[in-house]
C-alpha atoms as a printed R data frame, in Angstrom:
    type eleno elety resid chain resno       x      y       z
1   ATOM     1    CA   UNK     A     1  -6.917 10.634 -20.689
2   ATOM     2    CA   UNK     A     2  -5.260  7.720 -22.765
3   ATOM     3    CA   UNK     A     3  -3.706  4.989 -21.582
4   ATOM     4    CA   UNK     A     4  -1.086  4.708 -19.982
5   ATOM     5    CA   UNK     A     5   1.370  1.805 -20.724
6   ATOM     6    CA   UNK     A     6   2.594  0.600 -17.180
7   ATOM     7    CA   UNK     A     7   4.430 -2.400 -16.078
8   ATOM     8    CA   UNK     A     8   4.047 -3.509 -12.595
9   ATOM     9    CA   UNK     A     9   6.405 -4.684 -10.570
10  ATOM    10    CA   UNK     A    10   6.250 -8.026  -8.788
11  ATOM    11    CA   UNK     A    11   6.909 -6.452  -5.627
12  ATOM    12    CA   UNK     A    12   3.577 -4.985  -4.157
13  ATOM    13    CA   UNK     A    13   0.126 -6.114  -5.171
14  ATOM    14    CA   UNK     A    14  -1.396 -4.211  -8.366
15  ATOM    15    CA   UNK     A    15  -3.686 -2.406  -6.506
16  ATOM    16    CA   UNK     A    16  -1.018 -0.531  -4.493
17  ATOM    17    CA   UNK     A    17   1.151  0.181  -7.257
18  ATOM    18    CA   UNK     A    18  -1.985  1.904  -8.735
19  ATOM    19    CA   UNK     A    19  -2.565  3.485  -5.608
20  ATOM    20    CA   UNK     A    20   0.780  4.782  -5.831
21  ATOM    21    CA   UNK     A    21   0.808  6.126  -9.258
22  ATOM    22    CA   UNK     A    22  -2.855  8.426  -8.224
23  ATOM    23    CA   UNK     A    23  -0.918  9.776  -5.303
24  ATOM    24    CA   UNK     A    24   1.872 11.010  -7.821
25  ATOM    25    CA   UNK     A    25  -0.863 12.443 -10.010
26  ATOM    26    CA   UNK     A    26  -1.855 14.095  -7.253
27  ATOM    27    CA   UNK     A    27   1.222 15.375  -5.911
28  ATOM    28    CA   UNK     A    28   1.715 16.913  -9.331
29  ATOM    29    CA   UNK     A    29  -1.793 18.277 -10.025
30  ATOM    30    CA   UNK     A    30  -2.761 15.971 -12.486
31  ATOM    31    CA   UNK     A    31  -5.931 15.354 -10.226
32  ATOM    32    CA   UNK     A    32  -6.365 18.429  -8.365
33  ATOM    33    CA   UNK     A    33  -8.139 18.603  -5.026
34  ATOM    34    CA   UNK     A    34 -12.107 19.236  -5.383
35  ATOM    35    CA   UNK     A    35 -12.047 17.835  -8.875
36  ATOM    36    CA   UNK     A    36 -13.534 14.599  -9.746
37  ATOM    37    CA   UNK     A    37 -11.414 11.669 -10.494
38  ATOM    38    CA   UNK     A    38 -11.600  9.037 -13.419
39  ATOM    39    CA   UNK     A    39 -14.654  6.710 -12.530
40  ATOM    40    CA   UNK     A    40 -13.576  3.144 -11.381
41  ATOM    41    CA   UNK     A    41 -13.736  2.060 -15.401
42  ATOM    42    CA   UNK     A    42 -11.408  4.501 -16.426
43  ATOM    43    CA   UNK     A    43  -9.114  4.869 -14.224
44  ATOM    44    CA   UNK     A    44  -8.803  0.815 -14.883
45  ATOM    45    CA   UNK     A    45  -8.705  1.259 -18.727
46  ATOM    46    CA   UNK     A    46  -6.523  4.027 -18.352
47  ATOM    47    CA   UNK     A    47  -3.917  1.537 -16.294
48  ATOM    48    CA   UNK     A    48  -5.336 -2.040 -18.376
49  ATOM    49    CA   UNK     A    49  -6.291 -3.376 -14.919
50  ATOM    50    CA   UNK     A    50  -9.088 -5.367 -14.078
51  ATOM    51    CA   UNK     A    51 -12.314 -2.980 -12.463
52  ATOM    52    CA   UNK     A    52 -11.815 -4.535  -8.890
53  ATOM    53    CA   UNK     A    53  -8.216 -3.481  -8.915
54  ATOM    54    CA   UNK     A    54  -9.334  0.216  -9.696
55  ATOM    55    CA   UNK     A    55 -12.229 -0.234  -7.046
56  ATOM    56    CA   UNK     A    56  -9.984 -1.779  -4.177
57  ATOM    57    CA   UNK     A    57  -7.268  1.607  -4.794
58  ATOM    58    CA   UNK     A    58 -10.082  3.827  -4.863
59  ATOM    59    CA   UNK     A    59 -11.393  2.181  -1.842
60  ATOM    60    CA   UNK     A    60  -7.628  2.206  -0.100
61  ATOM    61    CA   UNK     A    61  -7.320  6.572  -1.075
62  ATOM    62    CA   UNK     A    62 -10.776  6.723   0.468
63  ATOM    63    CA   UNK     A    63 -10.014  4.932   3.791
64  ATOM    64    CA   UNK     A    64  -6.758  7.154   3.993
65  ATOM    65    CA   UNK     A    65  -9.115 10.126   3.588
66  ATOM    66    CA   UNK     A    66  -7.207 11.397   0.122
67  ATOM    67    CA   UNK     A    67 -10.510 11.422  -1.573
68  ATOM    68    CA   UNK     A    68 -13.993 11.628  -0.871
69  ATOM    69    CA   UNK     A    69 -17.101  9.837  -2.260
70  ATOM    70    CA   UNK     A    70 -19.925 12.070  -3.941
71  ATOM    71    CA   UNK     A    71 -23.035  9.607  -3.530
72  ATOM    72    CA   UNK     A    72 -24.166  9.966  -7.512
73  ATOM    73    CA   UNK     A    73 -21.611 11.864  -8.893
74  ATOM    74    CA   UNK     A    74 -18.391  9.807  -8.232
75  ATOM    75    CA   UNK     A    75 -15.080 10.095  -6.739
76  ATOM    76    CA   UNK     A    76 -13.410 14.040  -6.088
77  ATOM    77    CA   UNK     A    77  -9.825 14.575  -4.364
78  ATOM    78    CA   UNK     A    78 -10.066 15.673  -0.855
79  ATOM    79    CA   UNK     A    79  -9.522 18.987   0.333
80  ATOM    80    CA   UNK     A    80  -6.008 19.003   2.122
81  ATOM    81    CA   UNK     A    81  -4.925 15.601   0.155
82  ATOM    82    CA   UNK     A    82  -1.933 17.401  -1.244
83  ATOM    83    CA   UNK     A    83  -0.722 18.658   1.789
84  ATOM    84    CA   UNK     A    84  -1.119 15.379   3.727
85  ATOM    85    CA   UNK     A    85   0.575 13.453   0.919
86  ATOM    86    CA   UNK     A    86   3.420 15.994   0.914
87  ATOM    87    CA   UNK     A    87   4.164 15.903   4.266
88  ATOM    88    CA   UNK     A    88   3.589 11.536   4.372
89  ATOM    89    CA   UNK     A    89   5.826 11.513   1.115
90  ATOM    90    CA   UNK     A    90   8.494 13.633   2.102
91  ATOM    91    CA   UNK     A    91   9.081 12.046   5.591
92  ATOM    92    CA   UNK     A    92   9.393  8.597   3.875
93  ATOM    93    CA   UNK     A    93  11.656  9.990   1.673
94  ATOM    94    CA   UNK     A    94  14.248 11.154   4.452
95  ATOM    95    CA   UNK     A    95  12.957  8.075   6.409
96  ATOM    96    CA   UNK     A    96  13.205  5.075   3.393
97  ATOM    97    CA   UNK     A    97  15.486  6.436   0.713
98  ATOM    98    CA   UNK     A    98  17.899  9.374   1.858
99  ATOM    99    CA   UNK     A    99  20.103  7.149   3.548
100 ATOM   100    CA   UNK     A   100  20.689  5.356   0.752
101 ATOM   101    CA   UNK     A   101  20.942  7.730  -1.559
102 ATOM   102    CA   UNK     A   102  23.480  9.940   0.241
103 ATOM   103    CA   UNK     A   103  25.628  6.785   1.227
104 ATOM   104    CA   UNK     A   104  25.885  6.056  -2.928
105 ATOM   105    CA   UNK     A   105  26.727  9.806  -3.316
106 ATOM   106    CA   UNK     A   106  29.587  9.209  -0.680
107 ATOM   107    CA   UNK     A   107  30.934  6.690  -2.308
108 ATOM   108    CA   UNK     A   108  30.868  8.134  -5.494
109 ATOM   109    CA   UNK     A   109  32.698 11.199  -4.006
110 ATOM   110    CA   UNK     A   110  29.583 13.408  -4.880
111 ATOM   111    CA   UNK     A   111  29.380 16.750  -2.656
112 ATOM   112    CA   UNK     A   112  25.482 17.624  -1.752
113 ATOM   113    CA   UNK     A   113  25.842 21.134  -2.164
114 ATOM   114    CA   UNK     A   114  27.556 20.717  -5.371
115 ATOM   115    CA   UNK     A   115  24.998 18.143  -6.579
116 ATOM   116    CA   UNK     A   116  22.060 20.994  -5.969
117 ATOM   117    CA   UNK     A   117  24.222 23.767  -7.572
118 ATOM   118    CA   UNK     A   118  24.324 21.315 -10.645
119 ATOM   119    CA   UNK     A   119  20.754 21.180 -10.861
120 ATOM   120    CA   UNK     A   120  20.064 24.869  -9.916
121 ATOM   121    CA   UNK     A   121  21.765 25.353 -13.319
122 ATOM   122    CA   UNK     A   122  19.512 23.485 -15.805
């Protein structure tokens, strides 16, 4: 994998924006479940973070049970990661940003239903 040119914010710490952007890959595949994951070196290069920063997100996914440690092989996605992350995603979605997206939408006079149909289309 090349790296991946990533500015991060000022709001979390590093190592949670990281952890946030391995729970996207994740959600869309890029790491499958049962597959190994970049080793602690990589997955820093790949991000141009410092080794502990890698380690500590690593560390945080493994504590939350997304992935699992393979004593001499390395890191692998858990079984039922995806799931868990869809259903912990999706109900801070509705939680943290649906009100605020569909209180923009009011004021900008955009139906919901028409706003899917629009998308349905492309």
């Amino acid at each position: 994998m090349r790296k991946t040119r990533h500015e991060w914010s000022e709001g979390p710490a590093i190592y949670r924006q990281l952890m946030d952007q391995v729970v996207a890959r994740i959600l869309d595949h890029t790491y499958p479940e049962g597959r190994m994951l970049p080793s602690v070196r990589q997955l820093a290069s790949d991000f141009e973070v410092n080794p502990l920063t890698a380690a500590k997100a690593y560390k945080e996914l493994a504590r939350d049970g997304l992935i699992d440690r393979l004593r001499g092989e390395g890191l692998v996605v858990a079984r039922g990661a995806r799931d868990s992350l869809l259903k912990r995603e999706r109900s801070r979605f509705f939680k943290d940003e649906w009100p605020h997206l569909r209180e923009r939408l009011r004021r900008l006079g955009i139906d919901v239903r028409a706003l899917a149909e629009s998308a349905e289309e492309k």
